[in-house]
N, C-alpha and C positions, 0 to 999 in steps of 0.2 A: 744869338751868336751869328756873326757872319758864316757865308759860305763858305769861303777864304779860308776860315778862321777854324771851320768844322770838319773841315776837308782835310786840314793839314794834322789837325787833332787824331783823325779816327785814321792815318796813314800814314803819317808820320813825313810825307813828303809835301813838297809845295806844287800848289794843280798845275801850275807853270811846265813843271814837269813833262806831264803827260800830255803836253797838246802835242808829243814829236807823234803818242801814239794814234792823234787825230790826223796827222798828215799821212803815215805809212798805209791808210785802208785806201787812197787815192790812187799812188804806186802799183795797188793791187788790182785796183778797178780798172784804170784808163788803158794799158796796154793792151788788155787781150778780150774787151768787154765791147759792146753793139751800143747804140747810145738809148735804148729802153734799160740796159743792162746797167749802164753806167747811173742814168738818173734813180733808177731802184736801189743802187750802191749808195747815192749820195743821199738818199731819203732812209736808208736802215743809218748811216752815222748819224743821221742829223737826229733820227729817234732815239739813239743807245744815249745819244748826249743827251736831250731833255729827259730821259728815262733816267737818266744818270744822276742829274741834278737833281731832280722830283725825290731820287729814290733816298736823299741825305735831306731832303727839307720833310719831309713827311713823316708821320707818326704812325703808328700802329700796324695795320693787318696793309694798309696801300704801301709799306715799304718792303713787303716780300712781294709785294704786286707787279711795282714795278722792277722789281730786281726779278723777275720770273720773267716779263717781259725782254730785258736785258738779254739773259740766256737765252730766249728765243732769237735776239736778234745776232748774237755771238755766236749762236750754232749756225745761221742762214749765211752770216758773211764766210764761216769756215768751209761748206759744203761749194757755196757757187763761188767765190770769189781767194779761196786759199788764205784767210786771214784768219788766224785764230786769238789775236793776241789781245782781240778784248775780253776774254779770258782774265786774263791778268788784271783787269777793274776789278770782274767780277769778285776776283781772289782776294784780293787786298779788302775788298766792301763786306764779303763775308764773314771774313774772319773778323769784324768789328762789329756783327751782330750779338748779342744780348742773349736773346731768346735762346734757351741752347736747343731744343726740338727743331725749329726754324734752322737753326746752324747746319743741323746735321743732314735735315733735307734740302737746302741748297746746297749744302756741298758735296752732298753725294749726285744731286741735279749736275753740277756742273762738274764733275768728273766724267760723271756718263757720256752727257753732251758734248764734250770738248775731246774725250780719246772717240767718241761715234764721231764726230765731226771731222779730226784727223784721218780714222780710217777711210771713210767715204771721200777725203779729199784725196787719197793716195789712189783711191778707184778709179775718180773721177778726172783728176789734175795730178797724175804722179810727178810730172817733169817739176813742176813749181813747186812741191813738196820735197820734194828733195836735193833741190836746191837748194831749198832752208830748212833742211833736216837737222841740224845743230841747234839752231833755232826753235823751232816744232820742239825738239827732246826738252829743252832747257824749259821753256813756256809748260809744256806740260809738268816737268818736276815742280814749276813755278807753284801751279794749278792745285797740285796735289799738297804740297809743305806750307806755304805760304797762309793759309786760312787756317793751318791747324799753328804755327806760329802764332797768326796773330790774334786768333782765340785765346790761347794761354796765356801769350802775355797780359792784354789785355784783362785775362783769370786773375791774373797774377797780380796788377797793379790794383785791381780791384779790392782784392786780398787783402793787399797792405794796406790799401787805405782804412780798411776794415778793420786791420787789425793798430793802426795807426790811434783812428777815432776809441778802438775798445781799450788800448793803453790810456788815453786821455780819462777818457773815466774811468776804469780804475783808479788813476793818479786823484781825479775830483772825491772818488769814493773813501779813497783813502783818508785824503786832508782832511772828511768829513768824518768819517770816522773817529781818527784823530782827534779833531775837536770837541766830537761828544764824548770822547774815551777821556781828557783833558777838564774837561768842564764836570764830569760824571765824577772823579776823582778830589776834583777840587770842592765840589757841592759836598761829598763825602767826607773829606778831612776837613776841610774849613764848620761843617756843620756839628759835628761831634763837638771841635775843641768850643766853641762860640757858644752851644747849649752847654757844653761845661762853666765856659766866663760868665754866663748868665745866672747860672744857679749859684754858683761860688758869691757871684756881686751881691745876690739877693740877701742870701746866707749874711755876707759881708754885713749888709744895711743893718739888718735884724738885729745881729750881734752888736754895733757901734755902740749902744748906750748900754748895753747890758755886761755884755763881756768882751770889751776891748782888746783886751791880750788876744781872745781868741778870732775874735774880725780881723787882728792883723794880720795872725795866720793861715785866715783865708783871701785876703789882698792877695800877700805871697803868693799862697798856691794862684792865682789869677794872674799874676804877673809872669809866674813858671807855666802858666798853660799856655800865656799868648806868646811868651818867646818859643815853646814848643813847635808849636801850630806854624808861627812865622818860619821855624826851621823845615819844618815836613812841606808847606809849602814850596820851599826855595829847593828842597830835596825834587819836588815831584816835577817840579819845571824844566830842572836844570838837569836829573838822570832820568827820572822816571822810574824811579826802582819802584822794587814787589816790597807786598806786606808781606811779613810772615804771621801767621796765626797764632804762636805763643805771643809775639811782641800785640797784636791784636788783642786776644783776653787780655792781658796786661788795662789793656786801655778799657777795653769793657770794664772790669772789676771797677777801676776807678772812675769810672764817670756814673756805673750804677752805684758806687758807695754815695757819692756826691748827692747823689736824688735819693738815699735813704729807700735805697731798693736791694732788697736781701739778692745774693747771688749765687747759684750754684751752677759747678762743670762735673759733667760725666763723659767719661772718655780722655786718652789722651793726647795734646795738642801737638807731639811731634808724631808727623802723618807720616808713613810709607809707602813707597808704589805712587804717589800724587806728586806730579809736577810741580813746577815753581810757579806756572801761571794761573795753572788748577786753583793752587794755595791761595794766590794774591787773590782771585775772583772769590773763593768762600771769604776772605777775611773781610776784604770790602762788602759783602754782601752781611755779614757780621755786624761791621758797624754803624748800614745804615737800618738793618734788623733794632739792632738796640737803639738808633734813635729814637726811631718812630715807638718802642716802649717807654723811653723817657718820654718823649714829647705827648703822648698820644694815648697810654692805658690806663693811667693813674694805676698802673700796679703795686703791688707789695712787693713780688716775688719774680725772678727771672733764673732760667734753669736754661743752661746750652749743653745739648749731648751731641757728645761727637762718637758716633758710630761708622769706622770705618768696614766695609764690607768686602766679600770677594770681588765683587763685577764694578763696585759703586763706593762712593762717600756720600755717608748721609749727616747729614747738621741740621738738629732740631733746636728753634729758639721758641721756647715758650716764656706765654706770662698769666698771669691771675686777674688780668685787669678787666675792663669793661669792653673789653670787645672792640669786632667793628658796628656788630648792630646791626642798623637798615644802612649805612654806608656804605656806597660801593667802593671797596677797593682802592678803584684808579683815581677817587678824589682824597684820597690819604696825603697822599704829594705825588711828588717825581719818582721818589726814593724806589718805590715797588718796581717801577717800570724800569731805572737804571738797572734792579736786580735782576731783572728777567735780562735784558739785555746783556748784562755781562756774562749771566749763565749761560744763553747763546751760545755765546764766542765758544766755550768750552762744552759744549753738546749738551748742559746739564736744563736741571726745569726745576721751578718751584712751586711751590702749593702751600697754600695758605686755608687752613680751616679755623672760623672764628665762633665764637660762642658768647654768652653773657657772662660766664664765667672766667675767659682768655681769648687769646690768639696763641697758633701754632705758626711757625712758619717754619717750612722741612726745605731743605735744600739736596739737591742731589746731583753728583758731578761721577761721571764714568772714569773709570779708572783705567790708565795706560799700564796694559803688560809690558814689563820687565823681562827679558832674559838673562836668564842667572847663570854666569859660566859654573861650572863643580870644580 
């Protein structure tokens, strides 16, 4: 970045500006100064400017360096020469310091130095001092506000930026979210109904030669599952609605009759005290529970208990099948891992204990108290 460029950034003015405040320390030297006096005046401006410039091009521990330098050379021209108004660099340069420890020791440096400096100039040069006693007041209120202004601001634009950039991702977290939320839903209803067309088709084949009447009326049912499906689809896109868990068994019952899987329910399916989004998270977690028993246990038997409790909802899906075995888990599919994730959303967890004999899978979702007017 240019100087130009960095200067008007961290000041908000253009340096054009301040060269009136390079001409006024001349005013102050020439009239009442000896000419050792004068060239020592024109050698401390000529260092507060290179000290000046060094102090915006440098990095690290050399930019409190020479800014320390600075205030040495703004206290010398205030005591011998009645100028205090380089000061008012220092101020502005301050308050665009970063470091806030650094902040707070130069500015309390140049507070000290700048009202010592006016006192000992009222000692030493009353007459000039109070001539620009207006002046002197002003520069000082400068001195004192000014760095704590442009501290804040500067806090402040920071702030927003900050919180600028945390909106953006949130927004990026979202649409991602969204999308796995979107995709997680669709892999779930689309997988049910498809492992249903699948077994019905097979069924269908089997029966064509044998019992035709009755293969026709598994077509049908194939033909009514995939306009289903295409309808819950176009549902989930276009509202996004919740499942509810009666209409959920509903769909279990049927797709375990289909694979010739005995079913039973204990507990019952209209829930109290459980949210709407509670609900839709067990239901989908339901139907990809019982996918993975059709696809995946060769069971006989599946038993869902829905045990609602004081603190908690608990839903048990059990099966009689082969287990997981020596498989882990997480190479079952997706299915387990979307379940844990949507339990997330809703504070709950699941656990899954497997044996040679079944799989359990428990689900649990905290319960929101209710208060009940009397």
């Amino acid at each position: 970045m240019k100087l130009k460029e960095r200067f008007r950034k961290n000041t908000g003015l253009s340096p054009f500006v301040w060269i009136v405040f390079y001409i006024l320390p001349f005013y102050f030297i020439f009239p009442t100064s000896s000419i050792p006096q004068i060239v020592f005046g024109i050698l401390m401006i000529i260092l507060f400017f290179v000290f000046y410039v060094l102090s915006f091009v440098a990095k690290g521990w050399l930019v409190y360096f020479w800014t320390s330098l600075q205030i040495v050379i703004s206290t010398i021209m205030g005591i011998f020469f009645s100028y205090i108004y380089f000061s008012l660099f220092l101020a502005f340069f301050i308050g665009n310091l970063k470091n806030r420890v650094a902040f707070w020791i130069l500015y309390g440096i140049l507070i000290a130095t700048t009202v010592g400096s006016i006192n000992v100039g009222f000692i030493l040069n009353s007459r000039v001092f109070v001539t620009q006693l207006p002046f002197v007041i002003l520069s000082t209120l400068a001195v004192i506000l000014l760095p704590i202004g442009t501290y804040n601001r500067n806090k402040e634009e920071k702030l927003k930026e900050q919180l600028e950039n945390a909106n953006k991702r949130i927004a990026d977290l979202v649409k991602m979210e969204e999308r796995q939320r979107i995709s997680r839903d669709l892999h779930d209803t689309l997988g049910q109904k498809l492992s249903l067309i699948g077994m019905k088709s097979d069924l269908a084949s089997r029966l064509i030669s044998k019992n035709p009447a009755q293969a026709q009326i598994e077509i049908k049912d194939v033909q009514q599952t995939a306009r289903i499906a295409l309808k819950e689809v176009r549902e989930l896109v276009t509202k996004m609605r919740g499942t509810r868990l009666d209409d959920e068994i509903k769909r279990i019952y049927q797709i375990l009759k289909t694979a010739q899987i005995k079913f039973r329910l204990k507990g019952d399916t209209h829930l109290k005290n459980t949210t709407l989004i509670a609900e839709n998270v067990v239901s989908m977690c339901l139907k990809e529970a019982v996918n993975n028993v059709v696809k995946h246990s060769q069971a006989t038997e599946c038993t869902i208990t829905i045990n609602p409790k004081e603190k908690e909802l608990e839903v048990t899906v059990e099966d009689n099948g082969i287990g997981l075995g020596d498989r882990d888990e997480r190479k079952v599919g997706n299915g387990i891992q979307g379940m844990r994730e949507r339990l997330e959303f809703v504070n709950g967890t699941l656990e899954i204990e497997s044996e040679n004999s079944g799989t359990t899978i428990k689900i649990k979702i905290p319960k929101v108290q209710r208060k009940i007017e009397e």
